[in-house]
PDB file with SEQRES, HELIX, SHEET and CRYST1 records, atoms N, CA, C and O in Angstrom:
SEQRES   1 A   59  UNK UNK UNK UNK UNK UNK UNK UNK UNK UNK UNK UNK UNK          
SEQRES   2 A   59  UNK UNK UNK UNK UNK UNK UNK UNK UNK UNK UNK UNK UNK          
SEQRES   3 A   59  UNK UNK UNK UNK UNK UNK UNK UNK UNK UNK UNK UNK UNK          
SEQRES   4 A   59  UNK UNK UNK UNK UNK UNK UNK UNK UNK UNK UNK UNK UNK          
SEQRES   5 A   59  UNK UNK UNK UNK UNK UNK UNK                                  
HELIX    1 AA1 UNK A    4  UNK A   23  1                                  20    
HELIX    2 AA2 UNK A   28  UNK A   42  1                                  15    
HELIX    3 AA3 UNK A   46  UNK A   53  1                                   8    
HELIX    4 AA4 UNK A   55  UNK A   58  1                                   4    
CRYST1    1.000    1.000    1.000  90.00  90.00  90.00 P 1           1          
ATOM      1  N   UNK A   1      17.854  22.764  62.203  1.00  0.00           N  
ATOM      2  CA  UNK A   1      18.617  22.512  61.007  1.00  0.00           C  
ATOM      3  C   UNK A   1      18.833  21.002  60.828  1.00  0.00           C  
ATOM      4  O   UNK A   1      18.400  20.380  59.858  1.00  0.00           O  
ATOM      5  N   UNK A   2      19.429  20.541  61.683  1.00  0.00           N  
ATOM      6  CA  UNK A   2      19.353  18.687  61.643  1.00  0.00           C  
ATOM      7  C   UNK A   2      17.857  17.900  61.501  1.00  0.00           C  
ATOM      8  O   UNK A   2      17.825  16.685  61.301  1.00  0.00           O  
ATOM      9  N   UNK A   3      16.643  18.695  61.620  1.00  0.00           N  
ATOM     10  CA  UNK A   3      15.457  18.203  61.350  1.00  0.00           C  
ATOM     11  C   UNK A   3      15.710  17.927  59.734  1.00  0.00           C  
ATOM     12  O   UNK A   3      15.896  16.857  59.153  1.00  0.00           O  
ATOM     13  N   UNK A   4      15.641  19.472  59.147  1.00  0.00           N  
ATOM     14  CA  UNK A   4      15.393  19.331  57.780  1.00  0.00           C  
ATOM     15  C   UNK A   4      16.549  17.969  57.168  1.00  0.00           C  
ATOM     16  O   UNK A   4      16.160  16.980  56.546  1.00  0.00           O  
ATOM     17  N   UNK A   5      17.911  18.247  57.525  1.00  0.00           N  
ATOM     18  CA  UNK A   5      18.994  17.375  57.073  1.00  0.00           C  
ATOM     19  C   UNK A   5      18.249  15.600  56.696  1.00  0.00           C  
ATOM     20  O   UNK A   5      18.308  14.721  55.837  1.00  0.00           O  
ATOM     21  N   UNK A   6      17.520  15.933  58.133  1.00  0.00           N  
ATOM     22  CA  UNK A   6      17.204  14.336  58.623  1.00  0.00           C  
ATOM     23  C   UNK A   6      16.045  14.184  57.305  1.00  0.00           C  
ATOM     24  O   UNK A   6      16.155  13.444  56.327  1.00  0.00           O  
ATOM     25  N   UNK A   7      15.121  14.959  57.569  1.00  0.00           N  
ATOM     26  CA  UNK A   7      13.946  14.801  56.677  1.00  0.00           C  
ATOM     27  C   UNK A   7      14.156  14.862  54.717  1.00  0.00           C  
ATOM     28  O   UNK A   7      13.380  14.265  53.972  1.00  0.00           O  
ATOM     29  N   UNK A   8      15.204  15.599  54.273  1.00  0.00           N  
ATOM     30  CA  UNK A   8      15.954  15.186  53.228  1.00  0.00           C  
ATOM     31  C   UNK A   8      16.547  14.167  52.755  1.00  0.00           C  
ATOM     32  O   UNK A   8      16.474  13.844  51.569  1.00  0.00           O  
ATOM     33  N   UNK A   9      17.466  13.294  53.987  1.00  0.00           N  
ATOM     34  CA  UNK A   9      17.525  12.100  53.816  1.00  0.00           C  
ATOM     35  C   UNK A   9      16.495  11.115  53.351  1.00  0.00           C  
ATOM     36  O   UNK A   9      16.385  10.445  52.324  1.00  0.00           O  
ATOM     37  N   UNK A  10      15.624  11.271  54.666  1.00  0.00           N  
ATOM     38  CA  UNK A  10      14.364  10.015  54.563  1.00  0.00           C  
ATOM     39  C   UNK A  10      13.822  10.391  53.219  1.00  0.00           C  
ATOM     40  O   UNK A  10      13.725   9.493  52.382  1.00  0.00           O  
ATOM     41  N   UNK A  11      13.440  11.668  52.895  1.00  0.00           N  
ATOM     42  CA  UNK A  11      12.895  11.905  51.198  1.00  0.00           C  
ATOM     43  C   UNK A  11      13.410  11.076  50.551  1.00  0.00           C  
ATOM     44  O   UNK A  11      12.716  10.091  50.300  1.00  0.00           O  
ATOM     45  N   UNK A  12      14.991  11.122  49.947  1.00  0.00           N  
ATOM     46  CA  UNK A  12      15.850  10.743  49.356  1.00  0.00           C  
ATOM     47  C   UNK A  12      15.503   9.037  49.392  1.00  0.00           C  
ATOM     48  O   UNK A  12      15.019   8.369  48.478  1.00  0.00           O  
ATOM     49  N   UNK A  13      15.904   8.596  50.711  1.00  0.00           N  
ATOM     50  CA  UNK A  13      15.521   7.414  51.020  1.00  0.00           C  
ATOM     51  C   UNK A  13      14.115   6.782  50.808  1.00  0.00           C  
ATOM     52  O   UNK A  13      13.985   5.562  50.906  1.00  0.00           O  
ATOM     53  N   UNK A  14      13.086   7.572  50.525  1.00  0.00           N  
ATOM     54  CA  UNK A  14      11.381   6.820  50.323  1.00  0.00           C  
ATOM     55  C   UNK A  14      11.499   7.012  48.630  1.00  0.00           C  
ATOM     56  O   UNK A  14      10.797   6.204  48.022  1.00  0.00           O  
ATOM     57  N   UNK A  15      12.389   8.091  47.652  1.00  0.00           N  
ATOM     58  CA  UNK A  15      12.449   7.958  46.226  1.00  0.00           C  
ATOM     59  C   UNK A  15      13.473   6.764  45.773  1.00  0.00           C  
ATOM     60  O   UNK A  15      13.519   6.283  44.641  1.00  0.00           O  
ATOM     61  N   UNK A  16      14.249   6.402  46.842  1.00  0.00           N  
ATOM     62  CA  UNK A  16      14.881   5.101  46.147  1.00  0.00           C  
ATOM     63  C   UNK A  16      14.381   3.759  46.299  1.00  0.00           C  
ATOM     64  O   UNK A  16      14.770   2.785  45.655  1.00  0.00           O  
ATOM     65  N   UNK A  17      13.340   3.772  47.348  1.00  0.00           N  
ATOM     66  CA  UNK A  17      12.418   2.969  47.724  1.00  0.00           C  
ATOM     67  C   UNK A  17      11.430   2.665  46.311  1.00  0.00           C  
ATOM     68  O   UNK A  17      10.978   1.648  45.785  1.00  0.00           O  
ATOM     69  N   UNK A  18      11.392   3.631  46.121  1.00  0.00           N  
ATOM     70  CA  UNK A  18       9.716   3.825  45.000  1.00  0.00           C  
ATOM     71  C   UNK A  18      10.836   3.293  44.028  1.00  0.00           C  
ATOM     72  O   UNK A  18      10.635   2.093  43.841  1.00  0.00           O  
ATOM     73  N   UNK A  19      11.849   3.704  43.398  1.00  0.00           N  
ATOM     74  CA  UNK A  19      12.483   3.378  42.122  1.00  0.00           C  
ATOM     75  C   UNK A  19      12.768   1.932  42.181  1.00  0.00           C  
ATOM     76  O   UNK A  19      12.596   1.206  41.202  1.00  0.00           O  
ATOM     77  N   UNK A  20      13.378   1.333  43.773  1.00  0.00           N  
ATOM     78  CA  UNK A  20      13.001   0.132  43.506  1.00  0.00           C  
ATOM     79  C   UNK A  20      11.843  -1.107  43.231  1.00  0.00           C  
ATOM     80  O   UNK A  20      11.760  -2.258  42.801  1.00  0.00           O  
ATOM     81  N   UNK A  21      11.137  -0.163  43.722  1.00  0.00           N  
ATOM     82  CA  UNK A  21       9.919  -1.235  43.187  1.00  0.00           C  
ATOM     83  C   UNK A  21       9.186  -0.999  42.214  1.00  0.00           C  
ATOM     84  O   UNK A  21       8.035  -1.418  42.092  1.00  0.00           O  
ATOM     85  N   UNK A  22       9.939  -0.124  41.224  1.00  0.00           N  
ATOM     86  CA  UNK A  22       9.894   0.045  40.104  1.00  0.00           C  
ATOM     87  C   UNK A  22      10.135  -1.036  39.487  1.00  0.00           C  
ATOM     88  O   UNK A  22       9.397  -1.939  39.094  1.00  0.00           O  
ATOM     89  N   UNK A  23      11.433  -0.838  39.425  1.00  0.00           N  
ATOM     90  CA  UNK A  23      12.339  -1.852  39.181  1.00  0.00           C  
ATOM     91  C   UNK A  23      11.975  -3.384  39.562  1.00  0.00           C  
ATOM     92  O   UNK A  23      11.851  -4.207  38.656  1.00  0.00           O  
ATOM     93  N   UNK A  24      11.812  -3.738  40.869  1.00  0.00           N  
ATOM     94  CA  UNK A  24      10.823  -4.989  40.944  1.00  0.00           C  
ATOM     95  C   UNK A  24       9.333  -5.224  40.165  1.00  0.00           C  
ATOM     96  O   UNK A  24       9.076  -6.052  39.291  1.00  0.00           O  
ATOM     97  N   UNK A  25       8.553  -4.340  40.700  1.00  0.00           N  
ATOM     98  CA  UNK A  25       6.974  -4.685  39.871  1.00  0.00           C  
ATOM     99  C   UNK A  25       7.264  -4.278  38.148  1.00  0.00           C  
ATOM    100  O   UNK A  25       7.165  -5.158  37.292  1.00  0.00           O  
ATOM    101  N   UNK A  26       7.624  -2.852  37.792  1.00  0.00           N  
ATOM    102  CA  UNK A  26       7.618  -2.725  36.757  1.00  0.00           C  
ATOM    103  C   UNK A  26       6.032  -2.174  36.206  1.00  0.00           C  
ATOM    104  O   UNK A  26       5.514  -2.230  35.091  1.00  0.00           O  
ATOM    105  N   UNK A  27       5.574  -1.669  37.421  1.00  0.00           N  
ATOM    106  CA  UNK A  27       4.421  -0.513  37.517  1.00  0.00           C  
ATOM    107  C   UNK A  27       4.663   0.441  37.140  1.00  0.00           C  
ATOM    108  O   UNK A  27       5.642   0.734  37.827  1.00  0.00           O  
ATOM    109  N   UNK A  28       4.409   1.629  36.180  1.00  0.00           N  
ATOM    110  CA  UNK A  28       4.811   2.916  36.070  1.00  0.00           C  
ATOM    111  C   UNK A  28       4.634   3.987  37.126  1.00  0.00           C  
ATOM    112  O   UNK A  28       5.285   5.015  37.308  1.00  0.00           O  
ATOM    113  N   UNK A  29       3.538   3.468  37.810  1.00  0.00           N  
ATOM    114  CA  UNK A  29       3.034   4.347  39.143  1.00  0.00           C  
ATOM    115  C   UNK A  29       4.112   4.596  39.906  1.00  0.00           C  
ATOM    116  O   UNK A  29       4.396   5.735  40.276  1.00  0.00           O  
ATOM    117  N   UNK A  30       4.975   3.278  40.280  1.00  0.00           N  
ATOM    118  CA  UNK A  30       6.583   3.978  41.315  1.00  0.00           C  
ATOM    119  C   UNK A  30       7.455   4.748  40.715  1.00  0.00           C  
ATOM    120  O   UNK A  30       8.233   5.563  41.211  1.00  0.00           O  
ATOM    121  N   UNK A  31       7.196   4.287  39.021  1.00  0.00           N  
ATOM    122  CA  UNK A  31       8.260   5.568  39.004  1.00  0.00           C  
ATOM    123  C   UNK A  31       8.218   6.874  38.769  1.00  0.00           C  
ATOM    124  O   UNK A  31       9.154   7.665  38.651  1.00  0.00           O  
ATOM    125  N   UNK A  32       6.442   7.145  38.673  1.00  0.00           N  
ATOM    126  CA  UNK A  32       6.098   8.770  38.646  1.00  0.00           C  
ATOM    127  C   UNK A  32       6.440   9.204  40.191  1.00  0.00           C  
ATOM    128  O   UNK A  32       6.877  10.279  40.602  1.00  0.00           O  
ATOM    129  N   UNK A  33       6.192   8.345  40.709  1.00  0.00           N  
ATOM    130  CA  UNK A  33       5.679   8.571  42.322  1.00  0.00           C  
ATOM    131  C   UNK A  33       7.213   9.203  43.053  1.00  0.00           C  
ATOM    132  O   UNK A  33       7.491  10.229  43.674  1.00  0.00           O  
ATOM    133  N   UNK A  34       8.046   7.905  42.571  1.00  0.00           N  
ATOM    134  CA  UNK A  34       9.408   8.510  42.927  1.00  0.00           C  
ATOM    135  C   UNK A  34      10.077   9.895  42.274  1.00  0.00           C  
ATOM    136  O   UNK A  34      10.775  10.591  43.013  1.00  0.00           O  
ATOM    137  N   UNK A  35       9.876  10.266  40.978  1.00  0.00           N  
ATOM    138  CA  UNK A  35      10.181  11.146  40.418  1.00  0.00           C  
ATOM    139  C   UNK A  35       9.487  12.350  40.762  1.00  0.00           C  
ATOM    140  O   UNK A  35      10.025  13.408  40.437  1.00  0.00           O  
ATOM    141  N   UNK A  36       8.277  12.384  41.422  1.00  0.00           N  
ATOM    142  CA  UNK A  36       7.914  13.443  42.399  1.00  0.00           C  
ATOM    143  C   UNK A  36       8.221  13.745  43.731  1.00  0.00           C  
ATOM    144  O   UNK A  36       8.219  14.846  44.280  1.00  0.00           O  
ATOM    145  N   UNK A  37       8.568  12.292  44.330  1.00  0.00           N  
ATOM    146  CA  UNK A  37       8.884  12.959  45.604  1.00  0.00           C  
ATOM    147  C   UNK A  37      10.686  13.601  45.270  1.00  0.00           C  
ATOM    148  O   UNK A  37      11.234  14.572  45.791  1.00  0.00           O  
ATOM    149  N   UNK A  38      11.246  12.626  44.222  1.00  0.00           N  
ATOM    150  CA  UNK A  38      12.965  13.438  43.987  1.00  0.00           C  
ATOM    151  C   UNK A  38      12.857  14.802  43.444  1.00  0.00           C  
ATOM    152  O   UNK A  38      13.753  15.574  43.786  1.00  0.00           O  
ATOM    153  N   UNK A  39      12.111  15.166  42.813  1.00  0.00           N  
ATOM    154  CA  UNK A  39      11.742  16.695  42.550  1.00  0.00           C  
ATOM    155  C   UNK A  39      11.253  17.791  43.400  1.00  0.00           C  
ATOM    156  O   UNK A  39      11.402  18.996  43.199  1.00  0.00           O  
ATOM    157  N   UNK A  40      10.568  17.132  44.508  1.00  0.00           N  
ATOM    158  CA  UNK A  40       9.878  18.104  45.463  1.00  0.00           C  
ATOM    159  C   UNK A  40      11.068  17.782  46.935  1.00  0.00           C  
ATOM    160  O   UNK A  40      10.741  18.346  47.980  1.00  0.00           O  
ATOM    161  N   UNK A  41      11.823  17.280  46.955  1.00  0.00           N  
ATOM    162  CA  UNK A  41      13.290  16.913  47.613  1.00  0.00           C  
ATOM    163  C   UNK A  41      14.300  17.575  47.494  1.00  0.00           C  
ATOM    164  O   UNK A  41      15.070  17.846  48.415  1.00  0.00           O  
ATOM    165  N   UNK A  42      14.448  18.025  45.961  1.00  0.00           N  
ATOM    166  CA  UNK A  42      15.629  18.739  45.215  1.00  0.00           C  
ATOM    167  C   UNK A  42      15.091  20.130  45.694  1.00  0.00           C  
ATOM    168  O   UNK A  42      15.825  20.917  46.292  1.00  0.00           O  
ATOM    169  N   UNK A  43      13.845  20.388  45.420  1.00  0.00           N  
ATOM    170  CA  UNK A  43      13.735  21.550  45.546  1.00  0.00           C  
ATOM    171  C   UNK A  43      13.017  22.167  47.530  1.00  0.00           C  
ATOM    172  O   UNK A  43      12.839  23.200  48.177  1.00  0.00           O  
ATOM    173  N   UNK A  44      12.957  21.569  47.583  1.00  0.00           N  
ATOM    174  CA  UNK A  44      13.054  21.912  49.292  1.00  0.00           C  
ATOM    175  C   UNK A  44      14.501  21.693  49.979  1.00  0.00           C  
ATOM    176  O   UNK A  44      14.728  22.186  51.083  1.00  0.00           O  
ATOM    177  N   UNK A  45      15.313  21.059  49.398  1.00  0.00           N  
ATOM    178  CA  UNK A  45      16.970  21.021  49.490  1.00  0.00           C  
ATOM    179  C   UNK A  45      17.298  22.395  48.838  1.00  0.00           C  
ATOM    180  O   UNK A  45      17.795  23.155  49.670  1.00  0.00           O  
ATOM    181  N   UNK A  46      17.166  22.957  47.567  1.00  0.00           N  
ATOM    182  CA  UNK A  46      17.801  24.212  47.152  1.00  0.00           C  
ATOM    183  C   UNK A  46      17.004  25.064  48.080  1.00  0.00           C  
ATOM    184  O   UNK A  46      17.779  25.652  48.836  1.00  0.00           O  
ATOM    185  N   UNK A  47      15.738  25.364  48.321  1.00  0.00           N  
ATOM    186  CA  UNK A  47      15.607  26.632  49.466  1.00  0.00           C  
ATOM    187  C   UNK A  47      16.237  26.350  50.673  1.00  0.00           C  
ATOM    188  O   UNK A  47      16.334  27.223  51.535  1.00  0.00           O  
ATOM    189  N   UNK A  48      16.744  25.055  50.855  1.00  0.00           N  
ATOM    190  CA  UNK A  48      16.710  25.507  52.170  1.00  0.00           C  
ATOM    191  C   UNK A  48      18.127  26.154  52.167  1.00  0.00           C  
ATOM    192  O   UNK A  48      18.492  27.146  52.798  1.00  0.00           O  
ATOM    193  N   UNK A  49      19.032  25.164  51.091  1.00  0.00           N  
ATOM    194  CA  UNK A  49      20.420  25.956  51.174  1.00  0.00           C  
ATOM    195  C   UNK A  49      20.727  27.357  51.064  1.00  0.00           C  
ATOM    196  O   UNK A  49      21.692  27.977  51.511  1.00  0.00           O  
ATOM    197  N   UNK A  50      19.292  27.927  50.090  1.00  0.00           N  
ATOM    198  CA  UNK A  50      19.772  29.492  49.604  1.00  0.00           C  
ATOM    199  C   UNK A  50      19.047  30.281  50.770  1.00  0.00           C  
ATOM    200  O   UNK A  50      19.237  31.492  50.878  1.00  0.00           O  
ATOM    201  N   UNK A  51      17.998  29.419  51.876  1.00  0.00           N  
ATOM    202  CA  UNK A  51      18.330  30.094  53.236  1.00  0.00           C  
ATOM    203  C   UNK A  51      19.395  30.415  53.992  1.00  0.00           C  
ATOM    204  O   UNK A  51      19.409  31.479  54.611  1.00  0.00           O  
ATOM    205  N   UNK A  52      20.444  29.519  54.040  1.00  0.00           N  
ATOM    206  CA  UNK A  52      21.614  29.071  54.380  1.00  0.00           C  
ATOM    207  C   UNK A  52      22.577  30.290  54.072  1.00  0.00           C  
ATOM    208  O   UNK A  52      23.369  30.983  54.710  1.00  0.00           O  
ATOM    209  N   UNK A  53      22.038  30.190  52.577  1.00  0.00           N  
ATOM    210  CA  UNK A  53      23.323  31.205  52.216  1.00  0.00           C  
ATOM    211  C   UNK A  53      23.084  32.449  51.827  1.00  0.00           C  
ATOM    212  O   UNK A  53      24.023  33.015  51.267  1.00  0.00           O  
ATOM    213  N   UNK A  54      21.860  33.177  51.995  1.00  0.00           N  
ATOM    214  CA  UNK A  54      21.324  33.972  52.375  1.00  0.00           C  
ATOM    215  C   UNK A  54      21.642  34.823  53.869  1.00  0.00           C  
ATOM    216  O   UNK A  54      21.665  36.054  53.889  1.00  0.00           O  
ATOM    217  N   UNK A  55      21.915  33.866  55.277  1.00  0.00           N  
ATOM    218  CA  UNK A  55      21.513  34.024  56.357  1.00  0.00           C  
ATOM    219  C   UNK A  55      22.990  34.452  56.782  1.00  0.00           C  
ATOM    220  O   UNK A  55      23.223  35.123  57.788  1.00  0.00           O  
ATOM    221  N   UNK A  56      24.130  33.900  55.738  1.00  0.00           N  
ATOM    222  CA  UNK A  56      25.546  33.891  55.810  1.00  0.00           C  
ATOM    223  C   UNK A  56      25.770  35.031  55.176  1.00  0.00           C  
ATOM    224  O   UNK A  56      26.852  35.593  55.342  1.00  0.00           O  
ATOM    225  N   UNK A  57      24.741  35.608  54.292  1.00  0.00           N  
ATOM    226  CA  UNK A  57      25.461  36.536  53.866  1.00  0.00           C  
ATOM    227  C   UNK A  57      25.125  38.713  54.549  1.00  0.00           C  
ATOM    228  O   UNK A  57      25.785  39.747  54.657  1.00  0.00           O  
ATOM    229  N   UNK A  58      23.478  38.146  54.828  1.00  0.00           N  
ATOM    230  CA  UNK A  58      23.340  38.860  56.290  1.00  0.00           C  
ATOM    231  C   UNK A  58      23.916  39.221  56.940  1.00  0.00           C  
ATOM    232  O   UNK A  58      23.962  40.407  57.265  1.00  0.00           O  
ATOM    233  N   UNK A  59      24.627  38.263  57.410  1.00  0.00           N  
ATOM    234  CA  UNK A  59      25.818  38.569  58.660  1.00  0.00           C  
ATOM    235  C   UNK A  59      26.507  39.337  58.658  1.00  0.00           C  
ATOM    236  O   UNK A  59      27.300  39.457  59.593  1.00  0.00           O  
TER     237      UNK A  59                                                      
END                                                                             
């Protein structure tokens, strides 16, 4: 469970990366680039929670 946590972060952390050098170069490429990895982030964050709360409700 602290893998995924960890690996959500760093996601999070490589799309604010890309937005900044958006923002520096002013390439459109970082900011598709970032807007895919924040989309494919969001949504590997919602499964994992509705594993979560799925696994809670199992119980």
């Amino acid at each position: 469970m602290a893998f995924v946590r960890v690996a959500v972060l760093l996601l999070l952390l490589a799309a604010a990366v890309q937005f900044a050098l958006y923002a520096y170069t002013g390439q459109p490429r970082y900011k598709r680039m970032g807007l895919a990895t924040l989309k494919w982030t969001i949504i590997a964050a919602l499964g994992f929670f509705a594993v979560l709360i799925a696994d809670r409700l199992i119980d």
